[in-house]
N, C-alpha and C positions, 0 to 999 in steps of 0.2 A: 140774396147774394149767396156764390154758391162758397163752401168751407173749404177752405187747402185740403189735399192729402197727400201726404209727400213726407217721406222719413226725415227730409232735410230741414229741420224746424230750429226756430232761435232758440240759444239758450239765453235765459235772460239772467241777470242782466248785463252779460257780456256782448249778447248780439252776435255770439262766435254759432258756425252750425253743431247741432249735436251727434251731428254721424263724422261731418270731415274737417270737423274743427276751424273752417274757412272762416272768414267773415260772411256772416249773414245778409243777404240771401246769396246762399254758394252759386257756382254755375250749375250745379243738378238740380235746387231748388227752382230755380229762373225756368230751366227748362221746364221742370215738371211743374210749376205756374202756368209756363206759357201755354202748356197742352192743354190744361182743366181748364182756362178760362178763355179759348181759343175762340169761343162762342160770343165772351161776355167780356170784349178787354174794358170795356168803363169799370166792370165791376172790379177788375184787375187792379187797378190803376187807384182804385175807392180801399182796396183792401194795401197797396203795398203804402200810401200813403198813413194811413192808418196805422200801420205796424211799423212806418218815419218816425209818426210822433209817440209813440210808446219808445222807440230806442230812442229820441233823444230824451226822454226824460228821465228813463235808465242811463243811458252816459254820463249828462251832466247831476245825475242828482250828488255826486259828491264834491261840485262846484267846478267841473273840469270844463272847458269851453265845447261845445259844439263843435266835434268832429265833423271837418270842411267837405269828407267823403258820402255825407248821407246822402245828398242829393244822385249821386251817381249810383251808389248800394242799391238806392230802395225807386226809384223812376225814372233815370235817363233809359232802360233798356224797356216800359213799357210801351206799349203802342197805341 
């Protein structure tokens, strides 16, 4: 699988970006995903899910519900 590289990385455990302070993953990250893994979208798709279940476990670890936005964050925009 191949590794992100891209300034627009989460902070954890906020899940905000650490360059433009958006919610994670910003539109510059998304973009610069979509270019690096333009080759490989399963493996896209394998990674942004992945880094779902790390942010919801950083959300809720201090009993807050499950923020209703993850699913659109982190995979309605993969292919």
């Amino acid at each position: 699988m191949l590794l992100p590289r891209t300034e627009h990385l989460a902070a954890r455990p906020s899940w905000d970006c650490l360059v433009c302070e958006c919610p994670w993953p910003c539109v510059n990250a998304k973009e610069e995903l979509m270019k690096q893994y333009d080759r490989y979208p399963a493996n896209l798709a394998i990674y942004m899910a992945s880094t779902m279940y790390d942010a919801v476990e950083d959300l809720t670890a201090t009993g807050a519900p499950t923020p209703a936005d993850l699913y659109e964050r982190f995979l309605s925009w993969v292919p």
